[in-house]
C-alpha positions as CSV (number, residue, x, y, z in Angstrom):
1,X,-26.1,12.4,-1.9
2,X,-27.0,14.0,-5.7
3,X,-29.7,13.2,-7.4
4,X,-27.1,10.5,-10.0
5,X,-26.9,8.6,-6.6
6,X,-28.4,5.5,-8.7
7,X,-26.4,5.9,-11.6
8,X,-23.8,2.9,-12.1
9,X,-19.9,3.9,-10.8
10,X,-17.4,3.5,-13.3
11,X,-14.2,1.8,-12.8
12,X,-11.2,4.6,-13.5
13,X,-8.1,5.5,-12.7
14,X,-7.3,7.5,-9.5
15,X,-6.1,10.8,-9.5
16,X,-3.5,11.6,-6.6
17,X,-0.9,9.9,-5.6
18,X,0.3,8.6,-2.7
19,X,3.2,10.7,-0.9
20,X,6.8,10.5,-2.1
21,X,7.8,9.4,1.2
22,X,6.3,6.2,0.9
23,X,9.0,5.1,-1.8
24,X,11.3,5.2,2.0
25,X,9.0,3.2,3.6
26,X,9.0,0.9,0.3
27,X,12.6,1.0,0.3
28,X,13.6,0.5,4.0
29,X,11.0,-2.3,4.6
30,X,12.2,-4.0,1.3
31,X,15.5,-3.9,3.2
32,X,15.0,-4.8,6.1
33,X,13.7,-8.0,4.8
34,X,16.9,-8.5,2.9
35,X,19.2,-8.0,5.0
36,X,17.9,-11.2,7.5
37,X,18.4,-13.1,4.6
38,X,21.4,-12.2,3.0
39,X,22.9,-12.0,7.1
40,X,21.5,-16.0,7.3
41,X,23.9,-16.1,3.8
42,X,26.7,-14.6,5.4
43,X,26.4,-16.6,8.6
44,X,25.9,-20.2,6.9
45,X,29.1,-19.1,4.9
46,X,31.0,-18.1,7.8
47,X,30.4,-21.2,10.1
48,X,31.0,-24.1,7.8
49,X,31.6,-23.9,4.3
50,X,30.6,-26.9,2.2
51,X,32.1,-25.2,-0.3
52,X,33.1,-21.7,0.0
53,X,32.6,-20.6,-3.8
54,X,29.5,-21.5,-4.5
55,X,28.2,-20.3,-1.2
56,X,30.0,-16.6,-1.8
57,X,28.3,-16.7,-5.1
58,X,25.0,-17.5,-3.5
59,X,25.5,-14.7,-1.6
60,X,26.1,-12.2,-4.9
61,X,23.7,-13.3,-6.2
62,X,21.3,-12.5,-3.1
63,X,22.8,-9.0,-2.9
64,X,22.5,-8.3,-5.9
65,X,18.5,-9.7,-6.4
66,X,17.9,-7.4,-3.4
67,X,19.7,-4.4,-4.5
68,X,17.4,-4.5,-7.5
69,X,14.1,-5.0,-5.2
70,X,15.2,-2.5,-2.7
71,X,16.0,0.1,-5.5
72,X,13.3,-0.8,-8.2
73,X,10.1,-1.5,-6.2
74,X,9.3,1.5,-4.1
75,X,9.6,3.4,-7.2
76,X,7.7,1.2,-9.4
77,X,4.9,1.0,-6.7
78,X,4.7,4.9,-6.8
79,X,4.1,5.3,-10.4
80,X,0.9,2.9,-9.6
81,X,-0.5,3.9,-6.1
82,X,-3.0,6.0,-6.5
83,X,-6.3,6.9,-4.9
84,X,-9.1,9.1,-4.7
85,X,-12.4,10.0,-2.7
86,X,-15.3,11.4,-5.4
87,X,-18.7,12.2,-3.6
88,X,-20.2,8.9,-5.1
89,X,-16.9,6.6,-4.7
90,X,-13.4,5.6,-3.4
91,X,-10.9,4.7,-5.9
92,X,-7.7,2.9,-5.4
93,X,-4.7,1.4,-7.6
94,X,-2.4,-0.4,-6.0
95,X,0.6,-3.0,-6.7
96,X,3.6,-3.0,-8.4
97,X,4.0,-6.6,-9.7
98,X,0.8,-7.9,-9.9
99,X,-1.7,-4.6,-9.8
100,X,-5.1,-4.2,-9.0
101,X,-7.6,-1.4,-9.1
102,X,-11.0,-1.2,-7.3
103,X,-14.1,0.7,-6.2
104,X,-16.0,1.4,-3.4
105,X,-19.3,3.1,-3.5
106,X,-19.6,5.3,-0.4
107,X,-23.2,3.9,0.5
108,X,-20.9,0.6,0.7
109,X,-18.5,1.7,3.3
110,X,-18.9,0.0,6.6
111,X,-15.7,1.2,8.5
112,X,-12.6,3.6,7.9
113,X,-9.5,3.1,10.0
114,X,-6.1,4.5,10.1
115,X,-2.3,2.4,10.5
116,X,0.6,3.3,11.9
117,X,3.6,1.2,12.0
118,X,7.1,2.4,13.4
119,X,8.4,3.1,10.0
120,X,5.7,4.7,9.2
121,X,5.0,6.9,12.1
122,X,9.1,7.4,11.4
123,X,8.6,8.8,8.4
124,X,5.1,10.4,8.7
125,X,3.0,8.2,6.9
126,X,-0.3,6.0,7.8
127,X,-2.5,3.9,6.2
128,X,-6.0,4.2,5.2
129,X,-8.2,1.1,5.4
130,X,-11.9,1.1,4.1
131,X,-14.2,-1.8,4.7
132,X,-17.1,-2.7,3.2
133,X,-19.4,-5.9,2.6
134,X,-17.1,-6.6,-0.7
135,X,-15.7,-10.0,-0.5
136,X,-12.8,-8.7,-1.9
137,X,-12.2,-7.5,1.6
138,X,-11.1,-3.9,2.2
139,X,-9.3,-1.4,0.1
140,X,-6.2,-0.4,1.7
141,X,-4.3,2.8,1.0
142,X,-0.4,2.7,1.9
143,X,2.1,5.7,2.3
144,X,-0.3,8.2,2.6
145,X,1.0,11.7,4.3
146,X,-0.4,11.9,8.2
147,X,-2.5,15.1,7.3
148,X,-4.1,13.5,4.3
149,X,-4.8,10.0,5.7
150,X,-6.4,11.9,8.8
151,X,-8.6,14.2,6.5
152,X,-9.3,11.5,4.0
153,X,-10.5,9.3,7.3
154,X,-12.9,12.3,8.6
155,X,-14.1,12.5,4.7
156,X,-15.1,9.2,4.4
157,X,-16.6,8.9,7.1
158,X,-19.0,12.1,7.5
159,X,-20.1,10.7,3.4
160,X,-20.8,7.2,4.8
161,X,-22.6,8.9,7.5
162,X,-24.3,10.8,5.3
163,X,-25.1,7.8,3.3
164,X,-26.0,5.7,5.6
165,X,-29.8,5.7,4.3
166,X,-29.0,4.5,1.2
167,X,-26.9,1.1,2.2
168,X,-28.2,-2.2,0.9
């Protein structure tokens, strides 16, 4: 580590972004979700109408919400993803409703792991989780490209190595 290894981290944004492929994952999972409840809609309407108006305008109305979340979020939550490794830190921004942006000293770092759920390994991405003794609990990168989660991984984990020495 440099010589500026005791000097205090700042909190600041991130600079990259995560990969345009995660605003599919955003969008499918967002939709998948959905569509259970809007087919609960359509099957409560189908079997036995209390009254068949109000019920059909429930359902609208539940299309229509999702439409919005389904369109809207993924692309809201990829204008705020963002993350970064420096050789003192790891950044993250994440959220899209309520947003959050933290810090991880490298010395901190205590494991670095790597997700991969079926839409994700569908559409090449993985997830980057970082634990350390925060009780905040670990900082979680989504929708990361397969190449860069992997590299980002190996990164981390040779400076945490290399910084082993210096945990507290």
């Amino acid at each position: 580590m440099s010589a500026d290894a005791d000097a205090p981290v700042a909190l600041r944004p991130p600079r990259h972004r995560v990969s345009p492929r995660a605003v599919r994952w955003w969008t499918l999972r967002a939709a998948l979700g959905w569509l259970v409840v809007v087919a609960a809609e359509a099957v409560w309407l189908a079997v036995g109408p209390v009254d068949a108006t109000v019920q059909a305008v429930a359902l609208a109305a539940t299309v229509a919400v999702a439409l919005a979340h389904a369109i809207g979020m993924p692309r809201w939550r990829y204008r705020v993803h963002r993350w970064e490794a420096a050789p003192e830190a790891l950044y993250t921004q994440a959220g899209w409703f309520d947003q959050e942006r933290r810090i991880a000293p490298v010395s901190r770092i205590q494991t670095v792991d790597t997700a991969r759920g079926p839409l994700e390994q569908l559409l090449g991405l993985a997830t980057v989780t970082v634990t350390t003794a925060s009780a905040a609990g670990p900082l979680r990168i989504a929708g990361l490209d397969r190449r860069t989660a992997d590299a980002l991984v190996h990164e981390l984990t040779l400076a945490a190595r290399a910084g082993a020495d210096d945990a507290t």
